[in-house]
N, CA, C and O atoms as a GROMACS GRO file, in nm:
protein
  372
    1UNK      N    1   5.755   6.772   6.906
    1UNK     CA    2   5.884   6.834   6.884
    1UNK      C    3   5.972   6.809   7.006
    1UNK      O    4   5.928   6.854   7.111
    2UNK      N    5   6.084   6.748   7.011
    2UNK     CA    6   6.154   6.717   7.105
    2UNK      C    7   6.317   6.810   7.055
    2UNK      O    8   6.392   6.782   6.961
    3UNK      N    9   6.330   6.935   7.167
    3UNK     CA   10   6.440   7.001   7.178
    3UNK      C   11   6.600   6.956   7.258
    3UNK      O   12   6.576   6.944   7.379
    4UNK      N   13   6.697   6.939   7.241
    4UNK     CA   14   6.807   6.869   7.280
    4UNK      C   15   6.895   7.019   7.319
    4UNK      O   16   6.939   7.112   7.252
    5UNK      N   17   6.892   6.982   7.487
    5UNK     CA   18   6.994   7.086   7.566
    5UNK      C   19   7.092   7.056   7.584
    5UNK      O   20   7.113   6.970   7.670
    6UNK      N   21   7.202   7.118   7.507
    6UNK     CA   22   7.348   7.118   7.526
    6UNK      C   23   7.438   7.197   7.621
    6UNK      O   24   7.461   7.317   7.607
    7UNK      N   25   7.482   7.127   7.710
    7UNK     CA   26   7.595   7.224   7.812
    7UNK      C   27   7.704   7.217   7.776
    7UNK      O   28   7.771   7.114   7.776
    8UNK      N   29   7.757   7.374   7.722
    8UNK     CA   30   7.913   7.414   7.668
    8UNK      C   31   8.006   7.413   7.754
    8UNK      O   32   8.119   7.426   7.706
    9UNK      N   33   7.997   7.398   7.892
    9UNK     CA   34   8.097   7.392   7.982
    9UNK      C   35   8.177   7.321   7.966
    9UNK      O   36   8.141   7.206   7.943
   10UNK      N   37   8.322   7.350   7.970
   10UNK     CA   38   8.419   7.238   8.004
   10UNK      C   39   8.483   7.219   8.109
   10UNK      O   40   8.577   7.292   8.140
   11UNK      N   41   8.439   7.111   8.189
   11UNK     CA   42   8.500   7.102   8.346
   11UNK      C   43   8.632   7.052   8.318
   11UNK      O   44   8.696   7.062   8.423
   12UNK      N   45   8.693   7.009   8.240
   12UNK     CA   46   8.802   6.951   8.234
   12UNK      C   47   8.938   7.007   8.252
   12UNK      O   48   9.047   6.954   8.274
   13UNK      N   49   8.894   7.152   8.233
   13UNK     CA   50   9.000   7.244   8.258
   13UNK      C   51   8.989   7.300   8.394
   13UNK      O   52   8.873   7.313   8.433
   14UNK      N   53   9.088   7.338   8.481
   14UNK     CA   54   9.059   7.388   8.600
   14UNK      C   55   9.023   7.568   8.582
   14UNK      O   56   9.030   7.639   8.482
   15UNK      N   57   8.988   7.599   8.714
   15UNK     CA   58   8.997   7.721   8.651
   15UNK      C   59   9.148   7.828   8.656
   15UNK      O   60   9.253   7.799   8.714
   16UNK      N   61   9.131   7.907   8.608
   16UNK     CA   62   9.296   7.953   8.563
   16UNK      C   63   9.323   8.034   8.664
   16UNK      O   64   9.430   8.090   8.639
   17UNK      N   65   9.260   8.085   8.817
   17UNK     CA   66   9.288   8.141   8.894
   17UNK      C   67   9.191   8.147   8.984
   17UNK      O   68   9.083   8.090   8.965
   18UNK      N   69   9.220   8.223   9.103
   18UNK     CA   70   9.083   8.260   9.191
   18UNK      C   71   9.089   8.420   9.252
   18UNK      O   72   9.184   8.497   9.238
   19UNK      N   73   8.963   8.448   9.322
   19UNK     CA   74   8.901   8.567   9.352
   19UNK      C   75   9.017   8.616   9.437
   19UNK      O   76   9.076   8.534   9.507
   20UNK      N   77   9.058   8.758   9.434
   20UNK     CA   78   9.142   8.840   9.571
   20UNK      C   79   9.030   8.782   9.658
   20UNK      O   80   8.922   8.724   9.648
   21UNK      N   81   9.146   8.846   9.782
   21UNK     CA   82   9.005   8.841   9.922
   21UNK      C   83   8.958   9.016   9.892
   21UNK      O   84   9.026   9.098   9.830
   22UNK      N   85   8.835   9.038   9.950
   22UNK     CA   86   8.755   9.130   9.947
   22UNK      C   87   8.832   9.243  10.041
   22UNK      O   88   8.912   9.212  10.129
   23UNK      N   89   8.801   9.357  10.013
   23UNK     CA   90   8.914   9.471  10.104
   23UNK      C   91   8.798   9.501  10.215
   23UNK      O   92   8.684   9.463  10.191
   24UNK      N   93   8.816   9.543  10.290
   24UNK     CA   94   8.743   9.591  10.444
   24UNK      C   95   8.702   9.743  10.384
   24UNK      O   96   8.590   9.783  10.417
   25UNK      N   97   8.755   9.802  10.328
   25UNK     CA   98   8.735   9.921  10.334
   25UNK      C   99   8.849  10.003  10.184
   25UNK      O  100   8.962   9.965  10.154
   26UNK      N  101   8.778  10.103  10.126
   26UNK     CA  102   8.885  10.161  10.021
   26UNK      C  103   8.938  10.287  10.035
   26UNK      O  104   9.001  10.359   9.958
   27UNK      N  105   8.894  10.302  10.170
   27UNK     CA  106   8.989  10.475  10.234
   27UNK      C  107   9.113  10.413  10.240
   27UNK      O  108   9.149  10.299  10.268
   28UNK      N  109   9.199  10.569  10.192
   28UNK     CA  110   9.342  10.448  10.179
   28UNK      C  111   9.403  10.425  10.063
   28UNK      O  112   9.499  10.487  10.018
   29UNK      N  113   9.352  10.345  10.019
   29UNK     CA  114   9.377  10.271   9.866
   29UNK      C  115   9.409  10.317   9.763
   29UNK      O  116   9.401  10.439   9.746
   30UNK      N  117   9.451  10.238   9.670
   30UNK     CA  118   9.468  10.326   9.530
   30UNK      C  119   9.433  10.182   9.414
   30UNK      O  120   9.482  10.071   9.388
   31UNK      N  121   9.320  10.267   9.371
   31UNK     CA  122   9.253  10.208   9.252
   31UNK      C  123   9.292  10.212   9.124
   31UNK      O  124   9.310  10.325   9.078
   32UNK      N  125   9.311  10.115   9.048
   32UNK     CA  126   9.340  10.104   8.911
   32UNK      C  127   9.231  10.099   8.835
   32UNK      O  128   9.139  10.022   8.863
   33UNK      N  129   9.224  10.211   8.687
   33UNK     CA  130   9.144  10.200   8.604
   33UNK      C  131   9.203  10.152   8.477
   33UNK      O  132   9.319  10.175   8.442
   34UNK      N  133   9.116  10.082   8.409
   34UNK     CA  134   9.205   9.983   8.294
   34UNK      C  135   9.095  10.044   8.192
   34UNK      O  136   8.986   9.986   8.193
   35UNK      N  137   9.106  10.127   8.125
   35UNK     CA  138   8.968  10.182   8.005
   35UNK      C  139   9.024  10.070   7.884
   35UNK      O  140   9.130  10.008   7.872
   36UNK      N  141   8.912  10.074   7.809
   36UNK     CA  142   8.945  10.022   7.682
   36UNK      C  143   8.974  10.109   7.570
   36UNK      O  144   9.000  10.064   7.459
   37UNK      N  145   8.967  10.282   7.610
   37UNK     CA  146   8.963  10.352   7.491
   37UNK      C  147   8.869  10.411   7.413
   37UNK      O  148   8.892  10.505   7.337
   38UNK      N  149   8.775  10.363   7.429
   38UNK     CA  150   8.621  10.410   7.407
   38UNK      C  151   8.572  10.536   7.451
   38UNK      O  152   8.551  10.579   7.564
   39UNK      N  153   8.557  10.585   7.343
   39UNK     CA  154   8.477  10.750   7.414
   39UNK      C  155   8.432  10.738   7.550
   39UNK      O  156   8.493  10.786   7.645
   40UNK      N  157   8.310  10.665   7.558
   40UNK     CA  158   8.238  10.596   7.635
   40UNK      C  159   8.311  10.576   7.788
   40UNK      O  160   8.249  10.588   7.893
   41UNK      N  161   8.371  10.561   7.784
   41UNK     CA  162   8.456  10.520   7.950
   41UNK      C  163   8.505  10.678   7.991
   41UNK      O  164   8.465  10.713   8.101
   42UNK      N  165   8.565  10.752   7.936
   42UNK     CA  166   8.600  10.900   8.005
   42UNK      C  167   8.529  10.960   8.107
   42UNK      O  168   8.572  10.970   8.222
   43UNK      N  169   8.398  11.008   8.059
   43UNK     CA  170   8.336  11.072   8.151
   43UNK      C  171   8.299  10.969   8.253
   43UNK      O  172   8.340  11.009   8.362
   44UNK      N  173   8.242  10.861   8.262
   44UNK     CA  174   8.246  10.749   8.328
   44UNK      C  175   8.332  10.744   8.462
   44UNK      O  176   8.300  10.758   8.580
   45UNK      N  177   8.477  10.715   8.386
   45UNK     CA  178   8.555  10.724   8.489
   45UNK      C  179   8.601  10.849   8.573
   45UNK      O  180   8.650  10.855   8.686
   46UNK      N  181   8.567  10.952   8.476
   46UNK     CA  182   8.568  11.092   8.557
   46UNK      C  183   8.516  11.088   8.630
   46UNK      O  184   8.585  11.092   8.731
   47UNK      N  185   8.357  11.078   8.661
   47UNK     CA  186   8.291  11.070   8.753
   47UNK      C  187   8.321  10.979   8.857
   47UNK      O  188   8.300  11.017   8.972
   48UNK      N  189   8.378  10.838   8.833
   48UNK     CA  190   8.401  10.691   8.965
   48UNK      C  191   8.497  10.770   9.030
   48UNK      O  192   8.500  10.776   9.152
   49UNK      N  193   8.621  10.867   8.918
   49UNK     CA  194   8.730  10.846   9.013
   49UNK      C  195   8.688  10.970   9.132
   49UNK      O  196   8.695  10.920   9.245
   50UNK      N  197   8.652  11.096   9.137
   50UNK     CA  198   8.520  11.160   9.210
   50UNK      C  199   8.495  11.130   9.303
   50UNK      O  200   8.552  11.175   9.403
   51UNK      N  201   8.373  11.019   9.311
   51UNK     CA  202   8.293  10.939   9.382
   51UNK      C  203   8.372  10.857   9.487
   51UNK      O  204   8.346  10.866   9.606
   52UNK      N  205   8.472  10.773   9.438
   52UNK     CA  206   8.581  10.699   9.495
   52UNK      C  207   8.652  10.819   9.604
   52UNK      O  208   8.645  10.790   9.723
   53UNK      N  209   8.692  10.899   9.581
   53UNK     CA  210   8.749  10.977   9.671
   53UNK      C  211   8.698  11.068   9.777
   53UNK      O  212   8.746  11.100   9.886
   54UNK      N  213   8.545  11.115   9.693
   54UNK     CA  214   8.496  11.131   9.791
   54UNK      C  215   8.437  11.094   9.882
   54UNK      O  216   8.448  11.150   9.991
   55UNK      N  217   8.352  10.984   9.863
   55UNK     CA  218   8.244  10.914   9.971
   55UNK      C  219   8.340  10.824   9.947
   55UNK      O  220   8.380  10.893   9.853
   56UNK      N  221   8.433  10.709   9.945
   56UNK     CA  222   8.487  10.615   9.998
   56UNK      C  223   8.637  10.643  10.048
   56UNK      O  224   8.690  10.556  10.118
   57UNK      N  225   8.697  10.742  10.020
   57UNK     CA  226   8.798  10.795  10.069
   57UNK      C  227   8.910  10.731   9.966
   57UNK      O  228   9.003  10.713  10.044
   58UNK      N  229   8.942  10.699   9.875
   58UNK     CA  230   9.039  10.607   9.815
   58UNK      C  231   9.163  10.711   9.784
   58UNK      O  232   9.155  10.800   9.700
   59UNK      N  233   9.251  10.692   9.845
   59UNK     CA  234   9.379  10.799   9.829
   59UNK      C  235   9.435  10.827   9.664
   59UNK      O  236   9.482  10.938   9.635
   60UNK      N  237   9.428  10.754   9.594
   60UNK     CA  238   9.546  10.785   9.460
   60UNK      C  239   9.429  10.710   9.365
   60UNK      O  240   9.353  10.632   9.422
   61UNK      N  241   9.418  10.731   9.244
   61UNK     CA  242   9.342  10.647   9.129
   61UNK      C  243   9.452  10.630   9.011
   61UNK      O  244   9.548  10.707   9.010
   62UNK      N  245   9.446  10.574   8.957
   62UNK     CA  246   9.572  10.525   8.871
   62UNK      C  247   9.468  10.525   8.738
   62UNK      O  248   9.365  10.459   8.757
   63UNK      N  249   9.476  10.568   8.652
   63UNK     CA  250   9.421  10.583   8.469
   63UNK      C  251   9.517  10.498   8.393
   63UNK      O  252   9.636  10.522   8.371
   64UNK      N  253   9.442  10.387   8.354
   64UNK     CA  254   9.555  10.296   8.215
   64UNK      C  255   9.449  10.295   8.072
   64UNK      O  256   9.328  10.278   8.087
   65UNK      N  257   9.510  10.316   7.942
   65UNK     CA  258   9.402  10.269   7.838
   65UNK      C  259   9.488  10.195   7.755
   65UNK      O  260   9.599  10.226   7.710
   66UNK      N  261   9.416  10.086   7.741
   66UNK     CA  262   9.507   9.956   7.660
   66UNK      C  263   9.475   9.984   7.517
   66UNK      O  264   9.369  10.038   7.483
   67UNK      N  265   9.585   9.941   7.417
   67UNK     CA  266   9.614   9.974   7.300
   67UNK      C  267   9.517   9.962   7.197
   67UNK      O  268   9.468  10.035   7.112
   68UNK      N  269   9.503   9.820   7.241
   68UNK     CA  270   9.370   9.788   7.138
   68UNK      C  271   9.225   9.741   7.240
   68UNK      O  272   9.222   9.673   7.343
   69UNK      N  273   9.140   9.790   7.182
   69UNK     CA  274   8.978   9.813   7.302
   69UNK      C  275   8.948   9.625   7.280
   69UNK      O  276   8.884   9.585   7.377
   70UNK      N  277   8.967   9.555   7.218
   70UNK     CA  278   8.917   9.409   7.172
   70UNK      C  279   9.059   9.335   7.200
   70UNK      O  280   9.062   9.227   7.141
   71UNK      N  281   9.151   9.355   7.257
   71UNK     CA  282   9.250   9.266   7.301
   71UNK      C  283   9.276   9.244   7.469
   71UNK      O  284   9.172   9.276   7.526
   72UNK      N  285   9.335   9.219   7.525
   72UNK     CA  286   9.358   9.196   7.659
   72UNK      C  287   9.466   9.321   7.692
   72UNK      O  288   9.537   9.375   7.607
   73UNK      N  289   9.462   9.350   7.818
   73UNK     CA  290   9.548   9.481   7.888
   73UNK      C  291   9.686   9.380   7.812
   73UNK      O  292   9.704   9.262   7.782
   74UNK      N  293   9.774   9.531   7.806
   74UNK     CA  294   9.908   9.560   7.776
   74UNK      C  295  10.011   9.526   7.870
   74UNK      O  296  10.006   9.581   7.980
   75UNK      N  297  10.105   9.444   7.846
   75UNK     CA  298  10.190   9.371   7.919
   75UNK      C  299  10.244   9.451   8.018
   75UNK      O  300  10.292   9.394   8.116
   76UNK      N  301  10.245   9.619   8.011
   76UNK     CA  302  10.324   9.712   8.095
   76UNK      C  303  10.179   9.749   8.219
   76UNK      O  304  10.196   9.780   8.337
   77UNK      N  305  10.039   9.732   8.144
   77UNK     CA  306   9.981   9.786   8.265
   77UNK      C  307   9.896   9.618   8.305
   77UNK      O  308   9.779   9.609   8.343
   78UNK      N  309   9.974   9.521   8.289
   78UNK     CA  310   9.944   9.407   8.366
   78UNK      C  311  10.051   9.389   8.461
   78UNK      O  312  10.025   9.302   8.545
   79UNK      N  313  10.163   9.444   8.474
   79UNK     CA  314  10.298   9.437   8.528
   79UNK      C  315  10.263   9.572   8.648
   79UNK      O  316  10.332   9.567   8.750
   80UNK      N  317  10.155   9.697   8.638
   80UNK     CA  318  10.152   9.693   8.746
   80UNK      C  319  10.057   9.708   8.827
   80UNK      O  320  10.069   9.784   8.923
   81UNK      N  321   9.937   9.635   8.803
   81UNK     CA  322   9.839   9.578   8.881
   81UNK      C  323   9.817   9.524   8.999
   81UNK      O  324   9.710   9.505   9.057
   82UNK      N  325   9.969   9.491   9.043
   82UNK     CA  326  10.035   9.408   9.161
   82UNK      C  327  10.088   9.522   9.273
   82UNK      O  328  10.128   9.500   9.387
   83UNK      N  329  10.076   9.639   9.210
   83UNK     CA  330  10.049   9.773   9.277
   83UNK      C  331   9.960   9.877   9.325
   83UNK      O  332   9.961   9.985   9.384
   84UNK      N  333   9.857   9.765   9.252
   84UNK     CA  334   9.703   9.884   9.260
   84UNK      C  335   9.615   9.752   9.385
   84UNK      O  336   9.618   9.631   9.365
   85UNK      N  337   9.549   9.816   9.500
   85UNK     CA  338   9.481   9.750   9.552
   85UNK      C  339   9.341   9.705   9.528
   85UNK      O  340   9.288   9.625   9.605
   86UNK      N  341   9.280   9.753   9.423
   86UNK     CA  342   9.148   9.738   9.354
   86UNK      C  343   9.206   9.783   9.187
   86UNK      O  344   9.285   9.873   9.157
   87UNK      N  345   9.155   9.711   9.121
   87UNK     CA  346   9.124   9.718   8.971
   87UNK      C  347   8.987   9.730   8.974
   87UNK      O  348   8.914   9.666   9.048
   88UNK      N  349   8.933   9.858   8.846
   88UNK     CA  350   8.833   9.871   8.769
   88UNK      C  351   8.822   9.844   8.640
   88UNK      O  352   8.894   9.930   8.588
   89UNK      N  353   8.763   9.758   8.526
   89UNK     CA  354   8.773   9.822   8.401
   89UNK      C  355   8.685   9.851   8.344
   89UNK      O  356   8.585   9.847   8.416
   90UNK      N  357   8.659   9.889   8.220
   90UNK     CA  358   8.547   9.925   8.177
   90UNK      C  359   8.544   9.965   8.032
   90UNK      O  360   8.643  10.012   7.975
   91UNK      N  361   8.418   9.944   7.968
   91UNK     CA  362   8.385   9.961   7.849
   91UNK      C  363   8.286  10.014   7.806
   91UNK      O  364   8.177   9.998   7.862
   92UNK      N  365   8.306  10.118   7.652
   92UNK     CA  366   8.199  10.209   7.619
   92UNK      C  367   8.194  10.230   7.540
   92UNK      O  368   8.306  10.237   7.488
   93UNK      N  369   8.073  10.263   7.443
   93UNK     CA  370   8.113  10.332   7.308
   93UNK      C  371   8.036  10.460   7.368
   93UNK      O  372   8.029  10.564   7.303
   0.00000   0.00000   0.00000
C-alpha cells in the first residue's frame, strides 16, 4: 500500500501581515476583549478581566461582542483596536 502526502500550503501568497512587538509589561494598559457571543466566553472573561487587573496590573479592559459568532469582528470594533494595547478574543459555547 503506498500512501501519497499532500502539502496544502500556499507559499505563493505572502503573508497578509506580521506579529505586534511583544509588550514588556501590562500594568498600565488597556486590554481589548473581542467575545464572539457565546454563553461560553462571559464568565470566562469575567474572570481574565479580574486576573488582568489584579496580578498584572492592566488599567482599563475594554468588552466588544461581534454580531455574528462565525463572521469576522465588526467594522466599528476593528476601527478601535488601534486603541487597545493588547487584544484578547475568545470563543465558547
Amino acid at each position: 500500500m503506498v500512501f501519497q502526502v499532500l502539502d496544502p500550503t500556499n507559499e505563493a501568497s505572502p503573508p497578509l501581515g506580521q506579529l505586534a512587538p511583544r509588550l514588556g509589561s501590562l500594568r498600565g494598559k488597556t486590554v481589548g476583549f473581542i467575545s464572539n457571543g457565546k454563553e461560553g466566553t462571559k464568565g470566562f472573561f469575567a474572570h481574565l478581566d479580574r486576573q488582568l487587573r489584579q496580578e498584572f496590573g492592566v488599567a482599563n479592559v475594554v468588552s466588544r461582542t461581534k454580531s455574528n459568532y462565525s463572521a469576522p469582528a465588526d467594522g466599528y470594533i476593528v476601527g478601535e483596536i488601534a486603541n487597545w494595547d493588547a487584544v484578547i478574543t475568545g470563543i465558547g459555547d
